[in-house]
C-alpha positions as MATLAB code, in Angstrom:
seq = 'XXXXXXXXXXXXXXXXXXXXXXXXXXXXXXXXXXXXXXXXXXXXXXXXXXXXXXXXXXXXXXXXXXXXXXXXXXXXXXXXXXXXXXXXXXXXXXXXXXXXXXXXXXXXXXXXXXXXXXXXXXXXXXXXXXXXXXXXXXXXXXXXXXXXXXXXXXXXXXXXXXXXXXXXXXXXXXXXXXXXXXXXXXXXXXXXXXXXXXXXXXXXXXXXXXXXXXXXXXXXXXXXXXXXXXXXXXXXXXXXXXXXXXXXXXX';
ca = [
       0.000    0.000    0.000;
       2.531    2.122    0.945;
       4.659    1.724   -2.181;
       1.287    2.141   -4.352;
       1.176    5.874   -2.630;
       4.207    6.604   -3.158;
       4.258    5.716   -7.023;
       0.991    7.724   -7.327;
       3.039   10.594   -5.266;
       5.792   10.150   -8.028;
       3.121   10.348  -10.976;
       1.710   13.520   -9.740;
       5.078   15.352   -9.332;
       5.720   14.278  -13.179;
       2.220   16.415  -13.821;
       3.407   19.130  -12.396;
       4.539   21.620  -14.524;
       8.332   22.189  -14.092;
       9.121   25.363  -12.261;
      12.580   26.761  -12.074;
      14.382   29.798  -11.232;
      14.974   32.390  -13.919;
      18.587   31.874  -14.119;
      18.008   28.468  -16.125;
      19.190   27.918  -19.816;
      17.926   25.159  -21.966;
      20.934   23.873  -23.475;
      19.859   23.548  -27.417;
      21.432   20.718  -30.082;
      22.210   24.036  -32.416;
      25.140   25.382  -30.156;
      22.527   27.701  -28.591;
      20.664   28.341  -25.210;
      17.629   29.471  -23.928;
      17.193   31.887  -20.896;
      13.974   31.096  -19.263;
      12.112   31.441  -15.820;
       9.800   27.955  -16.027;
       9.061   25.628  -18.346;
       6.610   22.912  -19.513;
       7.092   19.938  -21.204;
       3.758   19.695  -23.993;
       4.292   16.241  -25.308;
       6.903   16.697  -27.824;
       7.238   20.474  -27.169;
       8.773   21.933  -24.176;
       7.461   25.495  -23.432;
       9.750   28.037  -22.145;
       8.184   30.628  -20.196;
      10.329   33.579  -20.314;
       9.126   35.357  -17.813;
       7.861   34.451  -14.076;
       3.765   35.603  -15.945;
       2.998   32.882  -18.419;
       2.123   35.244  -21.268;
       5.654   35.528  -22.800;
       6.793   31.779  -24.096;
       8.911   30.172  -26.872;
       7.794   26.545  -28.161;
      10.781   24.162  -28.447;
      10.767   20.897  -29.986;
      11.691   18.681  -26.990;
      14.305   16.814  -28.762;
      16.261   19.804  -29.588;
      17.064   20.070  -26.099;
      20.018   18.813  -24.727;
      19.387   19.517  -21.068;
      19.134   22.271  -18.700;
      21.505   24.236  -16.662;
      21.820   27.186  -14.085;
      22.699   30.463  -15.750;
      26.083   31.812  -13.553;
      26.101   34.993  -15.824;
      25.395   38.427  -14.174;
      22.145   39.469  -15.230;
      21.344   42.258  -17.406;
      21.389   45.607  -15.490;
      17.655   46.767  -15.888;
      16.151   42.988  -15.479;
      13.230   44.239  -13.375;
      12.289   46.157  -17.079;
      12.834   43.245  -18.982;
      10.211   41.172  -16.813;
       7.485   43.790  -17.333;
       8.319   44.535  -21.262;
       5.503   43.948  -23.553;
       6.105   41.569  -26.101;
       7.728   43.111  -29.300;
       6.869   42.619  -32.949;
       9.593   41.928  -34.718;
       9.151   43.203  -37.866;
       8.698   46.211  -36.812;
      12.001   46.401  -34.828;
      13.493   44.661  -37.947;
      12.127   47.445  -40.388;
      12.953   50.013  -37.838;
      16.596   49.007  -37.787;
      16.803   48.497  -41.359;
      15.259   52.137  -42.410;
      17.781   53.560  -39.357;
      21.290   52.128  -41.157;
      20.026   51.628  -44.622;
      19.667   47.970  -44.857;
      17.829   45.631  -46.362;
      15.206   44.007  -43.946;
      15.519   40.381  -45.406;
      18.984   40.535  -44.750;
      18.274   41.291  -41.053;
      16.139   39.089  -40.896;
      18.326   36.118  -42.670;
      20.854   36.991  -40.234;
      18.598   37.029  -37.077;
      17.883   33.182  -38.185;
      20.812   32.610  -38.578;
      22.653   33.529  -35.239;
      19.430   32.765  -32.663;
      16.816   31.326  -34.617;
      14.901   34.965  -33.653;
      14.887   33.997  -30.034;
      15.634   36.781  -27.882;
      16.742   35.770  -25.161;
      19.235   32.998  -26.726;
      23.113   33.090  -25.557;
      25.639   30.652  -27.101;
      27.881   29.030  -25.417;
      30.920   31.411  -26.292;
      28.461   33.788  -24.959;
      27.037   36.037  -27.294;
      23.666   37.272  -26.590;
      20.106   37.852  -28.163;
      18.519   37.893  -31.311;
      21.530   39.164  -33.406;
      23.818   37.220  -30.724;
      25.747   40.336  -29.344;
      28.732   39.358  -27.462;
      29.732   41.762  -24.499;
      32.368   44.028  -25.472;
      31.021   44.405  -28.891;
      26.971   45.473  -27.033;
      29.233   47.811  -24.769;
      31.205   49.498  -27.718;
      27.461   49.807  -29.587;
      25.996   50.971  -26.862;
      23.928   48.330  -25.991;
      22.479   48.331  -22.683;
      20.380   45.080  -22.666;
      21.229   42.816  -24.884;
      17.920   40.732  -24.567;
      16.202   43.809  -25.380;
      14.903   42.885  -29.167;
      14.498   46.673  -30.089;
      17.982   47.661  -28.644;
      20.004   44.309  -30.092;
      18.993   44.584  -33.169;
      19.179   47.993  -33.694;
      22.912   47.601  -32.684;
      23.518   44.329  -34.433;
      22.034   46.134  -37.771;
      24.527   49.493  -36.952;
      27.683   46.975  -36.403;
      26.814   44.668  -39.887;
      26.140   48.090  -41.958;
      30.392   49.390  -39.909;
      31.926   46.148  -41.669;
      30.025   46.136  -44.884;
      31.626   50.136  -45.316;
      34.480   48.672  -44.045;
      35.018   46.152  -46.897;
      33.062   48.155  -50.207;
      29.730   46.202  -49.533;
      31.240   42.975  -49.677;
      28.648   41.151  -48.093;
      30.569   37.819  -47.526;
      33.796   39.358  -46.197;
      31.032   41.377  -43.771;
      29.094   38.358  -43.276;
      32.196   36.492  -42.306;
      33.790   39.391  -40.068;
      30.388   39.307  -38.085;
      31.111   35.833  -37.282;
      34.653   35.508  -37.023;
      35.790   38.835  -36.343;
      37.443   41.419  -38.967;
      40.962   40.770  -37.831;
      40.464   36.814  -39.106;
      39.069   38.612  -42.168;
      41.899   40.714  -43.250;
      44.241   38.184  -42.022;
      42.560   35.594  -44.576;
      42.103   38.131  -47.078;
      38.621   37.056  -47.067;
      36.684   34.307  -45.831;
      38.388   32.679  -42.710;
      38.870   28.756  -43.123;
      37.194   28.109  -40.635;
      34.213   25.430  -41.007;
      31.847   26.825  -38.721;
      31.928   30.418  -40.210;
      31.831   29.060  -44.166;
      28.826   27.393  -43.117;
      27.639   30.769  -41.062;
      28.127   32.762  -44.360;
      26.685   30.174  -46.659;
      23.756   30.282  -44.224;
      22.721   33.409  -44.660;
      23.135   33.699  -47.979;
      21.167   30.946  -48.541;
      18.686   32.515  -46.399;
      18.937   35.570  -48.142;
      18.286   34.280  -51.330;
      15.623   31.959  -50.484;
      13.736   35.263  -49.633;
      14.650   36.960  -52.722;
      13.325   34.136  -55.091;
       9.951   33.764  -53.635;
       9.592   37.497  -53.598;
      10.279   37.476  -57.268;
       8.031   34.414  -57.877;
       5.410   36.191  -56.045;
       5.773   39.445  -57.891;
       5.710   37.510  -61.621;
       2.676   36.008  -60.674;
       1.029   38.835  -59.385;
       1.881   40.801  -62.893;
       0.502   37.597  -65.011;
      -2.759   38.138  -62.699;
      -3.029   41.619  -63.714;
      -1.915   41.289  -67.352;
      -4.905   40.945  -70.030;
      -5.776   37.520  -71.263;
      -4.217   38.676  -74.863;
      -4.049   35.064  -75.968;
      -8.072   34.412  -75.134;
      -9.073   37.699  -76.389;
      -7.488   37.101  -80.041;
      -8.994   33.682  -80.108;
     -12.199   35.073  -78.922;
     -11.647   37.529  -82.185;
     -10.976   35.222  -84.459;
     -13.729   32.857  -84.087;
     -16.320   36.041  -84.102;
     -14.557   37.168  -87.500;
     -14.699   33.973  -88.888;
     -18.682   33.623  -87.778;
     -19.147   36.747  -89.919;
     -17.483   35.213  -93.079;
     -19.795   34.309  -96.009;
     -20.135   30.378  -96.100;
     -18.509   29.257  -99.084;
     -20.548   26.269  -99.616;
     -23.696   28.759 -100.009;
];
């Protein structure tokens, strides 16, 4: 009897929503982590709650967690804020940034996917931070007070990718590269570092970038064949009324 209430004890604390504090990361299979203040596992989604309300969340495919760990890093100077900030939309902070520096907003947006997968409040584990995956001393030198802040780390991420493309005539791969790996691997390479994981960084967003670009165009040649006159029915249309008022030869 007693080992029956204890297994039903056990069963009941498995129902219970996991609560944890909200210096936890959820270690991700990408290289990435997940700042969160409780989660929830959802049968093969785990919910993380980012904030102690549960009206702020990010849906995680449970597999593509690795585990879960305490988060030792200080936290960001004006956390109270962060707990009580409304939830942002994104393209607006995207199109903000990108009419603020002069950049296109699928490029943001290609490389917002991919440094966090365009959740804010990732860190990796060399430590960069947020949605355009700020590390420290670069947020500082932009002027980045809370990294986790969408509006604010994008805004700077956008400002520091718009510095390195001036810095190397638009090259977009060199900047691309130099955002990953840093410009001094850049101009030591002459280019793009040989390094695996930032080839596959830059090919990434490109890729990304691209993908965008082709549907946009697919989308805009079919919107301008909706629009264009049916020339092809019209003329057949034509002919067969021109050829109705022909004189029947056989008469």
């Amino acid at each position: 009897m007693r080992g029956r209430k204890a297994l039903l004890v056990a069963i009941a604390i498995l129902l219970v929503p996991a609560r944890v504090s909200a210096a936890d990361l959820a270690q991700l299979r990408n290289g990435f982590s997940i700042r969160h203040d409780h989660r929830q596992v959802l049968g093969d989604i785990t919910r993380l709650f980012l904030e102690t309300s549960d009206t702020s969340y990010i849906d995680v495919p449970t597999m593509q967690i690795l585990g879960f760990e305490k988060d030792l890093s200080p936290s960001p100077p004006d956390t109270a804020s962060a707990k009580s900030r409304s939830p942002v939309d994104l393209t607006q902070v995207v199109d903000s940034a990108s009419s603020a520096y002069h950049l296109d907003p699928d490029l943001i947006r290609s490389v917002i996917h991919a440094e966090s997968s365009a959740h804010p409040n990732a860190v990796s584990r060399k430590g960069a931070q947020g949605l355009m995956q700020l590390m420290p001393g670069t947020a500082v030198r932009l002027g980045v007070a809370d990294p986790f802040d969408p509006q604010a780390n994008v805004s700077g991420g956008t400002r520091y990718l718009r510095q390195l493309l001036e810095r190397y005539n638009f090259d977009l791969l060199k900047a691309l590269a130099a955002y990953n790996a840093g410009p001094l691997r850049v101009e030591q390479y002459r280019g793009v570092p040989p390094y695996r994981e930032t080839r596959a960084y830059v090919s990434r967003v490109v890729r990304e970038y691209n993908r965008k670009k082709i549907a946009q165009e697919k989308q805009a040649a079919a919107q301008s064949k909706a629009r264009r006159p049916a020339k092809t029915n019209l003329k057949s249309a034509t002919s067969r009324a021109v050829a109705g008022n022909q004189p029947n030869e056989r008469q």
